[in-house]
N, C-alpha and C positions, 0 to 999 in steps of 0.2 A: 552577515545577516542582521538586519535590525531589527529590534524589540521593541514593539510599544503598550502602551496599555490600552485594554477595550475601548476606556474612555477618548483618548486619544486619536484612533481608529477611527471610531466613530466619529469625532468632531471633526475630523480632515483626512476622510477617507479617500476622496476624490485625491489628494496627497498621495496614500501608501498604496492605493489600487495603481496610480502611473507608476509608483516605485517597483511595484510588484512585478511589472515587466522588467526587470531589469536584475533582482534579487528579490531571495525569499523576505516574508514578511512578517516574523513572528507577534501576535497580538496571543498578549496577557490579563487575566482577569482571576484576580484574589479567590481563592479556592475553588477555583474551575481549571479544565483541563485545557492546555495552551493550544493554539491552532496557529496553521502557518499559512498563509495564501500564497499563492504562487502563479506564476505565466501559464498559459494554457500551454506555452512550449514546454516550457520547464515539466510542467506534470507530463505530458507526453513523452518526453524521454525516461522520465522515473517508471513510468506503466512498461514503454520499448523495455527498459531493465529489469522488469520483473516478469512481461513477456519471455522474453530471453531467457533465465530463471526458468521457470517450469519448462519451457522447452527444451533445457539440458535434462531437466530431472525426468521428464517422461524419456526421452532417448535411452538412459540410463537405466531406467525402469523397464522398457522395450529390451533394451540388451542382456536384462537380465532373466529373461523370460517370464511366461505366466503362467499363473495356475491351469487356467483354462475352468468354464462355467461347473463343471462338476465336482472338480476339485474344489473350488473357489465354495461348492455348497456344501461339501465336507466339512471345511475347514470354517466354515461360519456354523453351521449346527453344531460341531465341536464345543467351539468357543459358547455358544449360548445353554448349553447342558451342563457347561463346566461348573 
């Protein structure tokens, strides 16, 4: 992954925008939060993986049964009396 600085970026972006199809593009700026650009493929596979990600976690949450609406209004007025 290469790192460059805002200013850098900025001056030869048409540079790290080609680069970016190819590998991530880390741009750095002095007390701000770092940011990475990336391939539109690239970010589509990381979404497919966290696609993927919740849909283990709901199956798992399905399997392990639910409250059901009544119950589920129990157990929230419960909690908000508490």
């Amino acid at each position: 992954m290469k790192i460059v600085s805002a200013t850098e970026a900025k001056t030869h972006f048409g540079r790290y925008l080609s680069a970016a199809l190819s590998e991530p593009i880390t741009i750095s700026k002095t007390g701000q939060e770092t940011i990475v650009m990336l391939s539109k493929k690239e970010y589509d596979r990381l979404e497919a993986c966290e696609d993927a990600y919740w849909g283990v976690r709901a199956l798992l949450a399905e399997k392990s049964g639910y409250l059901g609406e009544e119950e589920g209004q129990k157990v929230l007025a419960n909690l908000l009396n508490a």
